[in-house]
Backbone atoms as SQL, in Angstrom:
CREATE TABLE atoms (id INTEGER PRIMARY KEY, chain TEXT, resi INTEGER, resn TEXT, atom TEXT, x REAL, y REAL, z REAL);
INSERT INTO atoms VALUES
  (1, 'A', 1, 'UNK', 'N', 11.400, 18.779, 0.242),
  (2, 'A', 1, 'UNK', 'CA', 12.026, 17.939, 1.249),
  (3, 'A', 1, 'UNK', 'C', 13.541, 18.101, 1.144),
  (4, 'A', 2, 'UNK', 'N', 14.029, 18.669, 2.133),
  (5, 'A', 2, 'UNK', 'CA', 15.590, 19.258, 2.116),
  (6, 'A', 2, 'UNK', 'C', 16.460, 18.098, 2.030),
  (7, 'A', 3, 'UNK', 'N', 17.231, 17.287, 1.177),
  (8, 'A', 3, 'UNK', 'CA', 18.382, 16.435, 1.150),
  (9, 'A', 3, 'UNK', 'C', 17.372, 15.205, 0.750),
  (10, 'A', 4, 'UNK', 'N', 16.009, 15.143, -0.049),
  (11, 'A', 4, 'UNK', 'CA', 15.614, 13.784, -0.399),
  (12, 'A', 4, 'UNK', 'C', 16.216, 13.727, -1.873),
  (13, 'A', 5, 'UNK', 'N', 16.416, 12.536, -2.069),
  (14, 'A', 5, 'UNK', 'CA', 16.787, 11.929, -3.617),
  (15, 'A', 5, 'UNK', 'C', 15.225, 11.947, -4.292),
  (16, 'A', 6, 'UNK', 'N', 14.835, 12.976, -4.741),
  (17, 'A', 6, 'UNK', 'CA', 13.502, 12.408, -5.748),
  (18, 'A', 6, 'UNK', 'C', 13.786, 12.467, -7.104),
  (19, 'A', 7, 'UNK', 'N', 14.717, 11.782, -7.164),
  (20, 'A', 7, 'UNK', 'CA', 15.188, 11.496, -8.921),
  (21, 'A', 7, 'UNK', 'C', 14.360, 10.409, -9.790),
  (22, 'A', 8, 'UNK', 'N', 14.205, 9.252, -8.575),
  (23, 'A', 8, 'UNK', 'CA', 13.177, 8.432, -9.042),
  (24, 'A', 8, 'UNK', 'C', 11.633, 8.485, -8.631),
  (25, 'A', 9, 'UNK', 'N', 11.479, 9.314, -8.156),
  (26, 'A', 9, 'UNK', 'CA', 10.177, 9.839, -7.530),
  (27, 'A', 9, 'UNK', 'C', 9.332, 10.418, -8.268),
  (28, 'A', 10, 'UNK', 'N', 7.869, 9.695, -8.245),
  (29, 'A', 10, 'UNK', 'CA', 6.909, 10.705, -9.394),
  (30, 'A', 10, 'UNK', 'C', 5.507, 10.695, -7.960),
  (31, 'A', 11, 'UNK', 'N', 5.464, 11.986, -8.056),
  (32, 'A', 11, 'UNK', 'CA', 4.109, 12.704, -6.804),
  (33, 'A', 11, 'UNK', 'C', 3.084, 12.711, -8.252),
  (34, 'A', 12, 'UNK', 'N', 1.687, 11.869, -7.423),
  (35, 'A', 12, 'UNK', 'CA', 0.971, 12.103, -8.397),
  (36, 'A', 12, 'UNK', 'C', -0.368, 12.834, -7.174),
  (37, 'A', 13, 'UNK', 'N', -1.227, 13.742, -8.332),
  (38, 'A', 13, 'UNK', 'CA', -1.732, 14.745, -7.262),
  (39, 'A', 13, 'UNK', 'C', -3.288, 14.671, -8.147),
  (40, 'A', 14, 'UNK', 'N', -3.546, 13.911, -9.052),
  (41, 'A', 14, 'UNK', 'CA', -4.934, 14.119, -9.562),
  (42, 'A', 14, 'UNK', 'C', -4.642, 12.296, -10.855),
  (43, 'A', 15, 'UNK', 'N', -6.254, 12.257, -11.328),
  (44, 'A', 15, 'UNK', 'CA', -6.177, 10.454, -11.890),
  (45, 'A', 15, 'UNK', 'C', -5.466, 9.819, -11.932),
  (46, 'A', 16, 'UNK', 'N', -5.626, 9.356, -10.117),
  (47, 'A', 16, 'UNK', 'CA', -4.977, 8.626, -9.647),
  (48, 'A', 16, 'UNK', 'C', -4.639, 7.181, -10.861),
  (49, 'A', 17, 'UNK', 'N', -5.581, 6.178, -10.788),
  (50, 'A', 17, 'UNK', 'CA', -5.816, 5.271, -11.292),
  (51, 'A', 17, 'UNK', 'C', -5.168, 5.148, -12.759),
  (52, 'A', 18, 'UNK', 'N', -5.384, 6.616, -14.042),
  (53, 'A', 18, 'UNK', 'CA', -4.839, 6.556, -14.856),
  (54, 'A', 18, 'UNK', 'C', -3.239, 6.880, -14.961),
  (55, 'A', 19, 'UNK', 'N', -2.634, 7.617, -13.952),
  (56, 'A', 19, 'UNK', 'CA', -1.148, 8.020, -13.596),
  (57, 'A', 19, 'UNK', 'C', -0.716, 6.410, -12.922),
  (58, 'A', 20, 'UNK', 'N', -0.890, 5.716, -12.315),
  (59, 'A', 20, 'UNK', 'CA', -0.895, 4.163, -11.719),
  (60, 'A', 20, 'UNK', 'C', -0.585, 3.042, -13.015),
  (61, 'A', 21, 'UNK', 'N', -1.654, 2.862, -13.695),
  (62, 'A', 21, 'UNK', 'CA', -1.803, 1.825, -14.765),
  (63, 'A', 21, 'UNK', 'C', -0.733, 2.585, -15.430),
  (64, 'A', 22, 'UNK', 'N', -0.510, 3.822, -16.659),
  (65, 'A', 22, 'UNK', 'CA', 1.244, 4.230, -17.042),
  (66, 'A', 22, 'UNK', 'C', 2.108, 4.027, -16.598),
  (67, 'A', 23, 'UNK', 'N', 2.500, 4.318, -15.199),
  (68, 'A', 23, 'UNK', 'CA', 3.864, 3.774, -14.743),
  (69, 'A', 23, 'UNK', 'C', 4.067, 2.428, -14.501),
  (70, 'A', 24, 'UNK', 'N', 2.942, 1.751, -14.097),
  (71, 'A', 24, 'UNK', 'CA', 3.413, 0.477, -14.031),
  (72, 'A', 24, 'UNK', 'C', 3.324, -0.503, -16.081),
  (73, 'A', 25, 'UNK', 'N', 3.165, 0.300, -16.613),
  (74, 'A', 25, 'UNK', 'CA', 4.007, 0.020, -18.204),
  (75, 'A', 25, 'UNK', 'C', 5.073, 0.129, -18.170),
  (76, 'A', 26, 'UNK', 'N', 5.990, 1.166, -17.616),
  (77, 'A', 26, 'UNK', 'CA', 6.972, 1.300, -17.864),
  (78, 'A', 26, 'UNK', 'C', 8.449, 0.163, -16.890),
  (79, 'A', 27, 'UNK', 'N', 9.404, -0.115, -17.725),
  (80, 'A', 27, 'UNK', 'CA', 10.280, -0.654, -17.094),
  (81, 'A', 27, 'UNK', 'C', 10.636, -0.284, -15.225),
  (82, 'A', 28, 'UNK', 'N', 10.863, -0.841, -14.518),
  (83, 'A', 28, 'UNK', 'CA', 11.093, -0.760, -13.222),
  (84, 'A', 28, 'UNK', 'C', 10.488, -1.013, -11.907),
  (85, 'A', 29, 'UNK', 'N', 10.969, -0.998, -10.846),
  (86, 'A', 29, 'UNK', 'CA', 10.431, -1.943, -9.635),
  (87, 'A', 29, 'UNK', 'C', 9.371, -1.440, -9.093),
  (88, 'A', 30, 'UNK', 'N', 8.830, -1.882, -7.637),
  (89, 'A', 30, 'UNK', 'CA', 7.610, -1.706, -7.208),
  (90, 'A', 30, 'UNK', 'C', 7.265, -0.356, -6.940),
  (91, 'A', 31, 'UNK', 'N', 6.323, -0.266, -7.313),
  (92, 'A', 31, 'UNK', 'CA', 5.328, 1.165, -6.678),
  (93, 'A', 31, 'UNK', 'C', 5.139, 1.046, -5.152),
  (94, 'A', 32, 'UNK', 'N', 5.331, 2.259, -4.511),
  (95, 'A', 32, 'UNK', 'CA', 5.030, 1.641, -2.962),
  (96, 'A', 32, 'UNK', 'C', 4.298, 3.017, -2.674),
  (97, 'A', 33, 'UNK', 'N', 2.965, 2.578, -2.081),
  (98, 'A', 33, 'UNK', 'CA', 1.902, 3.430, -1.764),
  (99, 'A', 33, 'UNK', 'C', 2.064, 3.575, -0.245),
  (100, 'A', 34, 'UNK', 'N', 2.276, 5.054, 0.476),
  (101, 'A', 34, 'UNK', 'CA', 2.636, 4.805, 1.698),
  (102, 'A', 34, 'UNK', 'C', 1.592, 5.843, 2.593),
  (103, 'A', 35, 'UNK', 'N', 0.951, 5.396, 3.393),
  (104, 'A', 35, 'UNK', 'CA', -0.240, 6.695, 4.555),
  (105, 'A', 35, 'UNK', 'C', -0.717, 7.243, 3.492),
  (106, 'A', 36, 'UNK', 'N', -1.538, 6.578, 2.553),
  (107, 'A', 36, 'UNK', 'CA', -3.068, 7.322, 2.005),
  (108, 'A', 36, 'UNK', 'C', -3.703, 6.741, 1.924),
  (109, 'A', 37, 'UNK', 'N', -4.822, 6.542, 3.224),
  (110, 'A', 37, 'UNK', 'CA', -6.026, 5.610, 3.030),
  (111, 'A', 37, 'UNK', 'C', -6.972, 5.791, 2.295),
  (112, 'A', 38, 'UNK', 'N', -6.641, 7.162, 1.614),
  (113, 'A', 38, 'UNK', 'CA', -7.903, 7.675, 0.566),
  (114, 'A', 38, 'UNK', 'C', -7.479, 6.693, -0.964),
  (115, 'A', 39, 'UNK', 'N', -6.168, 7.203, -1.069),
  (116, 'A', 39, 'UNK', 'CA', -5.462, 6.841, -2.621),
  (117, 'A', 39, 'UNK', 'C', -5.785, 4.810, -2.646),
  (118, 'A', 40, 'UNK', 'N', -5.475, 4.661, -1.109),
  (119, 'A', 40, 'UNK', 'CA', -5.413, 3.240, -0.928),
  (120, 'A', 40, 'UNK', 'C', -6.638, 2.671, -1.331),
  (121, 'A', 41, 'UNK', 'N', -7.705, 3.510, -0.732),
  (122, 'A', 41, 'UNK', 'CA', -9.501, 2.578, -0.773),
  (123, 'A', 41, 'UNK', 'C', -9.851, 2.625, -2.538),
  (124, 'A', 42, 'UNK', 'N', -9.433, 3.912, -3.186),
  (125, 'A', 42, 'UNK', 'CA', -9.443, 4.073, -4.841),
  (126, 'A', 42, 'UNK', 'C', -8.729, 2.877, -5.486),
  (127, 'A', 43, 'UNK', 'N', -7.038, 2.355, -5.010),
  (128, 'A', 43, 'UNK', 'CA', -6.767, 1.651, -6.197),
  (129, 'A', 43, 'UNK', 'C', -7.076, 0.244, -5.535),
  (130, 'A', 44, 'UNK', 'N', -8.077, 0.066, -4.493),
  (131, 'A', 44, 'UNK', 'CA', -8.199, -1.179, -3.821),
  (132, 'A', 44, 'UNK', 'C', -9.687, -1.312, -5.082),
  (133, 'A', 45, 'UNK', 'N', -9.821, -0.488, -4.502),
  (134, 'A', 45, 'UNK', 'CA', -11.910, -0.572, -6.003),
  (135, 'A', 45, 'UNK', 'C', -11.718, -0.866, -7.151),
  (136, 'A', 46, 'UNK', 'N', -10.037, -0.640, -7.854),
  (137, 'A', 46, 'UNK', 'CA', -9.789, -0.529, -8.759),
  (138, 'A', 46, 'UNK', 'C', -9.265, -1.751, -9.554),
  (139, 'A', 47, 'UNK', 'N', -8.872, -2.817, -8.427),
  (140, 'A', 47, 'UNK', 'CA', -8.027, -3.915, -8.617),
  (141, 'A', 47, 'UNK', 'C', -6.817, -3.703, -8.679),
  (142, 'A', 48, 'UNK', 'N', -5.991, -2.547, -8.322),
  (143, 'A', 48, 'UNK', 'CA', -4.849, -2.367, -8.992),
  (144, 'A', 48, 'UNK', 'C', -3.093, -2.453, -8.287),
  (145, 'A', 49, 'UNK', 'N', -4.013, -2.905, -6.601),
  (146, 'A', 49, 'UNK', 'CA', -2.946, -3.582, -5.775),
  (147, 'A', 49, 'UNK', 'C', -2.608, -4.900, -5.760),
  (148, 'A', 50, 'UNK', 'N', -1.388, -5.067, -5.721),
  (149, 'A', 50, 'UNK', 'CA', -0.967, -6.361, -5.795),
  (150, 'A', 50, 'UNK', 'C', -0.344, -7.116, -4.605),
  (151, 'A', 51, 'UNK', 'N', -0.002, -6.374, -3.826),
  (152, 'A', 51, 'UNK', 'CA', 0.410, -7.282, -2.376),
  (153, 'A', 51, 'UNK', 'C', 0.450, -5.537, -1.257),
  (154, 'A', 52, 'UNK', 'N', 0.376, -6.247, 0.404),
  (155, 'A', 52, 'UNK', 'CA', 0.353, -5.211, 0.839),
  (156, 'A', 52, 'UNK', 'C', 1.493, -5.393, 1.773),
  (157, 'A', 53, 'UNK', 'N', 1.878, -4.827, 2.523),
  (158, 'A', 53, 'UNK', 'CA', 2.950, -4.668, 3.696),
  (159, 'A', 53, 'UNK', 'C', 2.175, -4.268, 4.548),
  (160, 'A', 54, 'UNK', 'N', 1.998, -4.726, 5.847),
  (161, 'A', 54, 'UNK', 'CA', 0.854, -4.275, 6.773),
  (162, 'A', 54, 'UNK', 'C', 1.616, -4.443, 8.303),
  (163, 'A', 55, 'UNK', 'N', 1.604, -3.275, 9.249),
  (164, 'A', 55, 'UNK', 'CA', 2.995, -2.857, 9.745),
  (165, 'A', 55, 'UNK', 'C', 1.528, -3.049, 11.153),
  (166, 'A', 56, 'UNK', 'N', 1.956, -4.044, 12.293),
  (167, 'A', 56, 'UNK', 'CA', 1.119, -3.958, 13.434),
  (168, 'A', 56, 'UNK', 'C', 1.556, -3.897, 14.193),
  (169, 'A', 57, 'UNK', 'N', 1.533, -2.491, 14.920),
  (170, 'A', 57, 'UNK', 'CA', 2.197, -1.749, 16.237),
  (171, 'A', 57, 'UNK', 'C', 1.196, -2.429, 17.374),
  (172, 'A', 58, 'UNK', 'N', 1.984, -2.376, 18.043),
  (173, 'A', 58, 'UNK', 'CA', 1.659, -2.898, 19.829),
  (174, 'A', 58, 'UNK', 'C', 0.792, -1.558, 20.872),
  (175, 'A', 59, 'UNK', 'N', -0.296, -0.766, 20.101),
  (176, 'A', 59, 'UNK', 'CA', -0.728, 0.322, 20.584),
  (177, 'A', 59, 'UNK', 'C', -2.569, 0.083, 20.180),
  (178, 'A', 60, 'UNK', 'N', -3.605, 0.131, 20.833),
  (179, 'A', 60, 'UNK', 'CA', -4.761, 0.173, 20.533),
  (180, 'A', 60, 'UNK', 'C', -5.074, 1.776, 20.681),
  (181, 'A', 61, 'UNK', 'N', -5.736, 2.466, 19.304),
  (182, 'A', 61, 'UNK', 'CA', -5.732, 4.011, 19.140),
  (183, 'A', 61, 'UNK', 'C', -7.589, 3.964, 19.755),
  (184, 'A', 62, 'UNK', 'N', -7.982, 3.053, 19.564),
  (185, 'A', 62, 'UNK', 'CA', -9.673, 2.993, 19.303),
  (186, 'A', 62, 'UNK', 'C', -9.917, 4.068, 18.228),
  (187, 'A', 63, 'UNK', 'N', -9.197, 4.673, 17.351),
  (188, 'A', 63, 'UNK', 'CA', -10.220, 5.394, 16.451),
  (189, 'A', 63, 'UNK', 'C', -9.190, 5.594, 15.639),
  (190, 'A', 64, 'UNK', 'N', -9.518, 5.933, 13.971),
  (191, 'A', 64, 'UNK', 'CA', -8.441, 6.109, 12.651),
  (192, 'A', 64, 'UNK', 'C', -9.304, 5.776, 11.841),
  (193, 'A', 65, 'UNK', 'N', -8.771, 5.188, 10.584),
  (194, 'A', 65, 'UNK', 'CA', -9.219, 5.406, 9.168),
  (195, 'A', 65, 'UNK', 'C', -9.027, 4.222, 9.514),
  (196, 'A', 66, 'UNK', 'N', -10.308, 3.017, 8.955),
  (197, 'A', 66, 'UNK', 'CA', -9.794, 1.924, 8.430),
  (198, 'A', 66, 'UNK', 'C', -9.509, 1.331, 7.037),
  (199, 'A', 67, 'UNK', 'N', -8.359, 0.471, 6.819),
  (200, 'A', 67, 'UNK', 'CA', -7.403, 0.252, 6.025),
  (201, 'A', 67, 'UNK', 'C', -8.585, -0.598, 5.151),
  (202, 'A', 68, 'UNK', 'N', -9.523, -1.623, 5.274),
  (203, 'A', 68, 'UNK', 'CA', -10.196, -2.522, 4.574),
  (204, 'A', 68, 'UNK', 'C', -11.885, -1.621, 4.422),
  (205, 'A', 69, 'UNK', 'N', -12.184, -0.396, 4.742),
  (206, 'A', 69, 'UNK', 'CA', -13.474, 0.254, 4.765),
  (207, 'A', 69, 'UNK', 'C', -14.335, 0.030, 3.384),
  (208, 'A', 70, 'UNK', 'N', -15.057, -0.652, 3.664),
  (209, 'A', 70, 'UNK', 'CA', -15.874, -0.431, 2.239),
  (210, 'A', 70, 'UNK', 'C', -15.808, -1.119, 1.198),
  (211, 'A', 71, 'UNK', 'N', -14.586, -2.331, 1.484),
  (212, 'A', 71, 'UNK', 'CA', -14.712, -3.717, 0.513),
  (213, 'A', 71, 'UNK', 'C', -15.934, -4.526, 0.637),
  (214, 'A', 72, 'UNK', 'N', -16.447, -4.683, -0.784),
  (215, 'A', 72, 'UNK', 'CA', -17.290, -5.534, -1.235),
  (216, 'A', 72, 'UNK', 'C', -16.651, -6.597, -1.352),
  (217, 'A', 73, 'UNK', 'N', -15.878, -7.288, -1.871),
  (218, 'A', 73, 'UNK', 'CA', -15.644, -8.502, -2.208),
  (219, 'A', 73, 'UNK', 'C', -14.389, -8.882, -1.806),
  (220, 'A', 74, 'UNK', 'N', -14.204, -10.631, -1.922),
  (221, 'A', 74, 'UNK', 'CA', -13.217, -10.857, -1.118),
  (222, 'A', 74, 'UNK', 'C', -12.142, -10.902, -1.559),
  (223, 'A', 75, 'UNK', 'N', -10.726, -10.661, -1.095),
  (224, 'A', 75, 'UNK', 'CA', -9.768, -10.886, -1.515),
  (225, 'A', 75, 'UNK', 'C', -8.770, -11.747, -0.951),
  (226, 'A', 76, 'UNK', 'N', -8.326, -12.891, -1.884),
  (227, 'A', 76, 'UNK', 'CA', -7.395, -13.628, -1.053),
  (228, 'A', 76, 'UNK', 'C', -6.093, -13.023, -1.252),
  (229, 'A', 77, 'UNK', 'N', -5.469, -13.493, 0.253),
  (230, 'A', 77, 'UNK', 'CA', -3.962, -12.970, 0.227),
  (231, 'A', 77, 'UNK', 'C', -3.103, -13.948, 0.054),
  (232, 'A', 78, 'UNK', 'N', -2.200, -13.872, 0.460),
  (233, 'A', 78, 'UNK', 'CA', -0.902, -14.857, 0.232),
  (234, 'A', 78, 'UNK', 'C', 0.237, -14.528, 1.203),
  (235, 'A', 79, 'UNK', 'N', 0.680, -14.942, 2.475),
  (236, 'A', 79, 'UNK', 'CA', 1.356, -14.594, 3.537),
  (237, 'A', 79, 'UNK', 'C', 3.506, -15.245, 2.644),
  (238, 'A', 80, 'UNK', 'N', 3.607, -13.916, 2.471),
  (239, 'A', 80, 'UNK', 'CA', 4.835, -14.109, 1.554),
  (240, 'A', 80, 'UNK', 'C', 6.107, -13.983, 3.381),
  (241, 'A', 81, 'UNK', 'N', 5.901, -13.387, 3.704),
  (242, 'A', 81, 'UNK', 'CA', 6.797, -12.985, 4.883),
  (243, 'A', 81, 'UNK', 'C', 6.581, -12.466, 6.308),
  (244, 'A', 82, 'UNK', 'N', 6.901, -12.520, 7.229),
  (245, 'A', 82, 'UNK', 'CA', 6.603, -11.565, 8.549),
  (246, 'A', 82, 'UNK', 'C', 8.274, -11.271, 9.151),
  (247, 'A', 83, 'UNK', 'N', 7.925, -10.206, 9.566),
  (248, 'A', 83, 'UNK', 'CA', 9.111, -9.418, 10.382),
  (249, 'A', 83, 'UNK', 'C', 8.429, -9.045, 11.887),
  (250, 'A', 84, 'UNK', 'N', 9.690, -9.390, 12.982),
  (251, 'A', 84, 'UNK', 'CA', 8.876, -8.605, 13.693),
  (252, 'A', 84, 'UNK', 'C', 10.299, -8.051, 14.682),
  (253, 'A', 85, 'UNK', 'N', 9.972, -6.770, 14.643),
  (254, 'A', 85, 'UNK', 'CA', 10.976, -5.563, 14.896),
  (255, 'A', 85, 'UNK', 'C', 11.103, -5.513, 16.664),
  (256, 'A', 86, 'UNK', 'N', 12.102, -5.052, 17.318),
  (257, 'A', 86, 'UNK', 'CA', 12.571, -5.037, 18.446),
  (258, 'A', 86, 'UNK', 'C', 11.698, -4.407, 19.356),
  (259, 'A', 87, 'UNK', 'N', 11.100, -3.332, 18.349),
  (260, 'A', 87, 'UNK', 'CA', 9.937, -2.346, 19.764),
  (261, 'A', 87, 'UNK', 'C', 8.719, -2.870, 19.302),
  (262, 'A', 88, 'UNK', 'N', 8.519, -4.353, 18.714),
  (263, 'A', 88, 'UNK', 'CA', 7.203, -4.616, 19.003),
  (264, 'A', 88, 'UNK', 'C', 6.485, -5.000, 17.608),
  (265, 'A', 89, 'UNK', 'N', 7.083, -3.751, 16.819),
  (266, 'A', 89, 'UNK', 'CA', 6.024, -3.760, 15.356),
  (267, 'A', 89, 'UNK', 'C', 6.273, -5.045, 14.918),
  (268, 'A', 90, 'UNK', 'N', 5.550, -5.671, 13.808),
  (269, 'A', 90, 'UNK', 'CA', 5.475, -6.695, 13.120),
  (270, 'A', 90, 'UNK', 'C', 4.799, -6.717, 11.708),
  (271, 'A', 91, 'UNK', 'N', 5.832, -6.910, 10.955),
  (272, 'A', 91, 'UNK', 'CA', 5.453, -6.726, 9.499),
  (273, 'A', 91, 'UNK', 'C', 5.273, -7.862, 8.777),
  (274, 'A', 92, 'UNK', 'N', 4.132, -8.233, 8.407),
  (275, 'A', 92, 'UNK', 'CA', 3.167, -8.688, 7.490),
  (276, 'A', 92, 'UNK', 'C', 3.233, -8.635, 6.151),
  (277, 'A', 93, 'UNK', 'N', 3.681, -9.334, 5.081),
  (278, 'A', 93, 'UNK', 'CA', 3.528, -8.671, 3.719),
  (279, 'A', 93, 'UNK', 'C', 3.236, -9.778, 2.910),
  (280, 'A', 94, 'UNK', 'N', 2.185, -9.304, 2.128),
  (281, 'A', 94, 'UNK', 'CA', 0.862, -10.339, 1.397),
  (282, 'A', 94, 'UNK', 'C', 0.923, -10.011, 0.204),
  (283, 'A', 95, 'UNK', 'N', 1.175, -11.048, -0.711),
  (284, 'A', 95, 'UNK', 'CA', 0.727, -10.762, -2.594),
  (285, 'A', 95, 'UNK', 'C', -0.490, -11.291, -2.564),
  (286, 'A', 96, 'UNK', 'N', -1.505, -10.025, -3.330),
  (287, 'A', 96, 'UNK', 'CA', -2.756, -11.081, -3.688),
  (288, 'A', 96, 'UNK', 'C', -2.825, -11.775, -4.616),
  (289, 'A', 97, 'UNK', 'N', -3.960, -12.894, -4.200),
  (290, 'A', 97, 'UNK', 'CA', -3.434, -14.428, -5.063),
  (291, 'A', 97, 'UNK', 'C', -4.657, -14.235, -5.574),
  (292, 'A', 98, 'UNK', 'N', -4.259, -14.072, -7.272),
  (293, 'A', 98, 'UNK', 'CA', -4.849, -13.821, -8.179),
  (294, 'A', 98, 'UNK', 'C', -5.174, -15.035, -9.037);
């Protein structure tokens, strides 16, 4: 990526779950998981999310990946904030209440 800062950046490309639980040992701020509904549905099975940011555009696609596919059990959220942006979007962001 031509001109990105990935100084603080770690790409993880295989155990998921065990590369996840290490960094979050280590000193420093949030992990932010961004467009992988695959990586997402793994550390959702896993317990290992803690709040989400959930971004709702003003567009019906009728078809995509869904974001909640395949949860068994329930999870409560916790409505920490909403934004809602000039062209429409509206951001949502939930700690789960553990």
């Amino acid at each position: 990526m031509e001109g990105a800062d990935l100084n603080n950046t770690t790409i993880i490309s295989s155990n998921l779950a065990d590369n996840i639980r290490e960094i979050t040992q280590q000193p420093g701020e949030d992990i932010l998981l961004f467009g992988s509904p695959t990586a997402t549905h793994a550390l959702m099975e896993l317990d290992l999310i803690d709040g989400y940011w959930l971004f709702v555009n003003p567009v019906i696609l009728g078809k995509g990946i869904p974001l909640f596919k395949g949860v068994q059990d329930k999870t409560k959220l916790k409505l920490v904030n909403t934004t809602q942006f000039n062209c429409g979007v509206t951001e949502l962001n939930y700690v789960v209440a553990r």
